[in-house]
Steps between C-alpha positions, in 0.01 A plus 500: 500500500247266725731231531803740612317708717369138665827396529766775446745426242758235658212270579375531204584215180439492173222249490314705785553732194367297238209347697361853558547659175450152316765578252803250458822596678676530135227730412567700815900531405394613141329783650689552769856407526482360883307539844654823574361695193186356548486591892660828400162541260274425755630739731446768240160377443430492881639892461285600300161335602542631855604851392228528256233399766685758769479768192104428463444514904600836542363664198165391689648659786432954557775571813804428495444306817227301387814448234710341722233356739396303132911382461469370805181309463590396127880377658299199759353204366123443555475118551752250751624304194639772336681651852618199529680471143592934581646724253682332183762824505588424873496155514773549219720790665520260828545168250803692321611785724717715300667218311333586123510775358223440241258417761603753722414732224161392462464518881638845506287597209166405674624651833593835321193510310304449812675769721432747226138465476503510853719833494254655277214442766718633740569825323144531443416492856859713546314768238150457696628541868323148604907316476762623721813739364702463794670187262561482089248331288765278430588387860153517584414213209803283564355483882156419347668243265668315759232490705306326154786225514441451851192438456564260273736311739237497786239354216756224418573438863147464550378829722147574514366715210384697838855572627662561115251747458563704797823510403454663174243703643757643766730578237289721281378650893853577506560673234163734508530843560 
């Protein structure tokens, strides 16, 4: 997953592959039957780490806003090395566009998994008169979720932590009651 999310998957050979997970590149095709299912496994993995994290930061979290204030937060990177090397999911949606659908599916499956979490803050603070009404929960966390991936672009780009911040902060402003 390292080496991928270094490189991305084009740039990425099989003895980058074997030098990282010192394991011969037979070895690698017994498990897995080429680069593909391998990248396609570490995007799951990547998934599933980052969700789980997300999942633990807002159980920590009381109001819904704090909720979605901690998304936000949890979303950046906290050193320049990793804003530089950004977000393994979009660095892979802008490597393959549309073009696969198994990848897209993992992309989609993160994204989806994201928005609801952030939906469920949203109705919280919907129930709780603190989050607007004047827009559905559902609009209201596809907003907030593109404003996430945003953020992720500036952080790639190389904004200030300063400006990316006020960005997300202006979002959640946005949608306060």
């Amino acid at each position: 997953m390292e080496v991928f999310w270094t490189k991305g998957f084009h740039a990425t050979s099989y003895e980058d592959l074997t030098r990282s997970t010192q394991v011969k590149k037979q070895s690698l095709y017994g498990v897995f039957k080429n680069k593909r299912e391998l990248f396609l496994k570490s995007l799951a993995l990547y998934r599933e780490e980052n969700l789980s994290i997300l999942e633990k930061r807002i159980a920590n979290e009381t109001s819904p806003v704090r909720q979605l204030e901690a998304i936000c937060e949890t979303a950046l990177y906290a050193d320049d090395e990793a804003r530089i090397r950004g977000c393994l999911i979009i660095n892979t949606s802008l490597e393959f566009g549309s073009g696969d659908e198994d990848i897209n599916r993992e992309i989609i499956q993160m994204m989806q998994r994201t928005e609801t979490m952030i939906e469920q803050a949203i109705r919280g603070g919907q129930a709780e008169g603190t989050i607007t009404s004047r827009l559905s929960s559902r609009e209201l966390a596809l907003h907030l979720s593109n404003a996430i991936n945003g953020a992720k672009m500036m952080e790639k780009s190389g904004a200030s932590r300063e400006e990316i911040l006020g960005v997300l902060r202006t979002s959640i402003a946005l949608i306060q009651a």
